[in-house]
N, C-alpha and C positions, 0 to 999 in steps of 0.2 A: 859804174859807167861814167865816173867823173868826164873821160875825154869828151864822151857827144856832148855832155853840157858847156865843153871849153868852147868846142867848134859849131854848138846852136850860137852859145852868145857871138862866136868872132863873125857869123854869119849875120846875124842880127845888125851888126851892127853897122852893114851896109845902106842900110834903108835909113839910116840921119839924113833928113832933109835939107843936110849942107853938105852932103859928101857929093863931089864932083869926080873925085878919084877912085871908083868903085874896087878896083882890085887892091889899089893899096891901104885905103884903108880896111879892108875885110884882114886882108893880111898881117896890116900891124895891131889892130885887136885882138886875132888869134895868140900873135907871140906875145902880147902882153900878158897870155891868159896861161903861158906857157914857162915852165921854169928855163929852158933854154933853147934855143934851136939854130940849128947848123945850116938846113935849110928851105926854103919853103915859097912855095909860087901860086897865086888865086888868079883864078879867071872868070869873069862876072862875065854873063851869057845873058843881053837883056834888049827884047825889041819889040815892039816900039820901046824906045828907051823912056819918055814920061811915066810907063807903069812904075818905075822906081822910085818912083815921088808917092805914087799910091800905094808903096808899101808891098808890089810885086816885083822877082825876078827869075827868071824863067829859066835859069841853069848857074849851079856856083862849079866849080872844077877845084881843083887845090891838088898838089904835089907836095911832097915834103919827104926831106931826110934829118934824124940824130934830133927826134922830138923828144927831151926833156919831161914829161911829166910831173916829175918830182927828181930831186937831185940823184935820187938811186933808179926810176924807172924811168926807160927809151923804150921807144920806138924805132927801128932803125930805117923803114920806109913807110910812106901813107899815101894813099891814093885814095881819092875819095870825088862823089862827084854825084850832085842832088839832081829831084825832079821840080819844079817849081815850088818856091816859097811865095806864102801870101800873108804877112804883116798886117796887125795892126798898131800903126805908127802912134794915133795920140798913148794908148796902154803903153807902149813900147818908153816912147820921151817919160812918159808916169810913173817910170823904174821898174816899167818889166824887165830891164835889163838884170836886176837880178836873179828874175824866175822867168827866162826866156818863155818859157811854151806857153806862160800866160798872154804873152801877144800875139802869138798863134792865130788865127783863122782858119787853116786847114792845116792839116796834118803834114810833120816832113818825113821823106821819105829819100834815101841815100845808099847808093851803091858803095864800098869800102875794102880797101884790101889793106892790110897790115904785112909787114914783116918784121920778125921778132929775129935777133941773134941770140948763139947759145950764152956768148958773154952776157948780151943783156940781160937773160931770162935771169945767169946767176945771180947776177949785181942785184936783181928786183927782188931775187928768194934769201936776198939778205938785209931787205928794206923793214922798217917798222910793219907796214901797210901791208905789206905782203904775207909777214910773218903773222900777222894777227889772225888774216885770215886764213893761211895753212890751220893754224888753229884750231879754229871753226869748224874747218873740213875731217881735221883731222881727230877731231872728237866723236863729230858727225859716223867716223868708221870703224872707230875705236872702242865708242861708246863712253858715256861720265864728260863733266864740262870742260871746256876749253882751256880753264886755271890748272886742269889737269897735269896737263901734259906740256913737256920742251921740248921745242923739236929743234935739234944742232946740223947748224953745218948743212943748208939744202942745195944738194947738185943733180943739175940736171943736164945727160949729154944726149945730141941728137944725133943719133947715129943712122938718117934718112931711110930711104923708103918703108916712108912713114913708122917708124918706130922710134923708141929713147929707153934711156934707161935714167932713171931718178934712185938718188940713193941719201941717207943724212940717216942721224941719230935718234932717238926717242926717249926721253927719261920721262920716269915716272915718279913723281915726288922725289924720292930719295933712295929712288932707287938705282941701279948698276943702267946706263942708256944702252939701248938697243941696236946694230947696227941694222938699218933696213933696206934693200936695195929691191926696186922691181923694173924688170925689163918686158915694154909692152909695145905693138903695135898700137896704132890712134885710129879710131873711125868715128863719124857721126852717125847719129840715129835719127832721122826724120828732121834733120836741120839744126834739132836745139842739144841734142843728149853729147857730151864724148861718151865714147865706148872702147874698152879696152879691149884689143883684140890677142888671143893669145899669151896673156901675161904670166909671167914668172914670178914668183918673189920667194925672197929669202934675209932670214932673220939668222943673225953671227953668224953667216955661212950657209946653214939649212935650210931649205927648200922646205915651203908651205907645204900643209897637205892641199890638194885639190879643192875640196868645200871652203876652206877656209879664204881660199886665193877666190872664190866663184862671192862669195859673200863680201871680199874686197872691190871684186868688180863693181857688183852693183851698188855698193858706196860710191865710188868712186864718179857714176854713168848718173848715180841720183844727185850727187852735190853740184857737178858740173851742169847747170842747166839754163838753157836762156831764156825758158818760161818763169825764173823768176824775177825777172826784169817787168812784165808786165803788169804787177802791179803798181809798179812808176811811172806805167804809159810807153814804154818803149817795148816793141815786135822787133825782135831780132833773127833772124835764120843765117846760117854758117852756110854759105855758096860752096867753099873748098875749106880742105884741112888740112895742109902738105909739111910735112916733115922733111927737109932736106938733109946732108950731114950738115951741121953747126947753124943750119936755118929752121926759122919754121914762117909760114906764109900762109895767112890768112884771110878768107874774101866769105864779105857776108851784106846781107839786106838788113836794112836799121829805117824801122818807122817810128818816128818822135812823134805822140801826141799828144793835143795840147792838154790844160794842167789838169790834174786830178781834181780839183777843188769844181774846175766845169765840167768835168763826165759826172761826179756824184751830185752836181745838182740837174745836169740832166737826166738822171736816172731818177731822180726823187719826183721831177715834174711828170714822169712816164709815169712813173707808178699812180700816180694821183690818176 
């Protein structure tokens, strides 16, 4: 979840005790934290306005289109838009700027919608970053490690209401690659799980037997999960899941809390 920590820092970085320009500067922090971006609008929501010296701001808003992450992964749209932030500015000026949530005071907490395009999603599933962690997942269903396996060539089309079909290669050491193609409905399970609804799959042309596609599923429902972001302090829940043709559109609840190194010493002082 490198993005919230682009957009805690560009948010942070309002609360400089020389910034008179609240929106612009939030805004040109963000794009510096950004490999490129086409375009992008903040709006600091702040009254009485002196709380900004003390390190609170009572609403940030932000719009953006063709957010760069990396030269191979975009974002095609972001909407996004907090509940109050409460800084602490001396931590903050002390270089929490490089571990935001250590200047933290209370917990953030942000509403978010993304929009992904199908070009983008390709361009990403042909990124270093991406492919590592196809990887990961894809051992994870497979079984044996990650060095295992190549996976060629990842496409994925969104052929809307709510379904896609993903298809690409699989080699195994040295052996002959697999063609693999599954075609599935998208649901979530309680906010955090994807779930595949109805899936298909077929390897050089042949259809799965039944168990084996049911045992694909829940690879698939277990690797995708936003419970495991909490052990970095971040609660995430998936609001909407929408698959459109050539879109997908995403809206979820993201609560950033502050750094791990103060919940385990708070937890060590309880225990005591």
């Amino acid at each position: 979840m490198e993005f919230i920590t682009i957009l805690l820092s560009g948010l942070l970085a309002v609360l400089s005790p020389v910034n008179l320009v609240a929106d612009k500067v939030t805004e040109g922090a963000i794009r510096s934290r950004l490999n490129r971006v086409e375009q992008l609008k903040v709006r600091i929501d702040n009254a009485p306005s002196y709380q900004l010296v003390q390190g609170k701001v009572e609403r940030v808003r932000m719009a953006g289109r063709g957010l760069w992450l990396t030269p191979d992964i975009r974002v095609d749209a972001l909407e996004l838009e907090t509940d109050p932030l409460n800084v602490d500015l001396q931590r903050l000026r002390q270089g929490s700027q490089r571990s935001p949530r250590a200047a933290l005071r209370q917990p953030v907490q942000a509403g978010v919608r993304l929009v992904l395009t199908q070009s983008d999603l390709n361009k990403a599933l042909q990124s270093p970053a991406v492919a590592a962690r196809l990887r990961i997942v894809g051992s994870r269903i497979l079984g044996g490690s990650p060095e295992r396996y190549e996976f060629i060539n990842p496409q994925v089309e969104l052929l809307g209401s709510n379904r896609l079909r993903f298809q690409m290669e699989v080699r195994e050491k040295d052996a002959e690659p697999l063609a693999i193609m599954v075609e599935s409905g998208l649901g979530i399970i309680a906010g955090q799980r994807l779930q595949l609804i109805e899936p298909s799959v077929a390897i050089n042309g042949k259809p799965l037997s039944p168990p084996l596609v049911s045992a694909l599923t829940r690879g698939v429902s277990n690797s995708v999960n936003l419970r495991t972001l909490e052990e970095g302090g971040i609660t995430a829940r998936f609001l909407q899941f929408k698959v459109d043709k050539g879109e997908l559109e995403v809206a979820a609840f993201v609560r950033v809390d502050t750094s791990k190194q103060a919940s385990a010493s708070s937890t060590g002082t309880t225990s005591q």
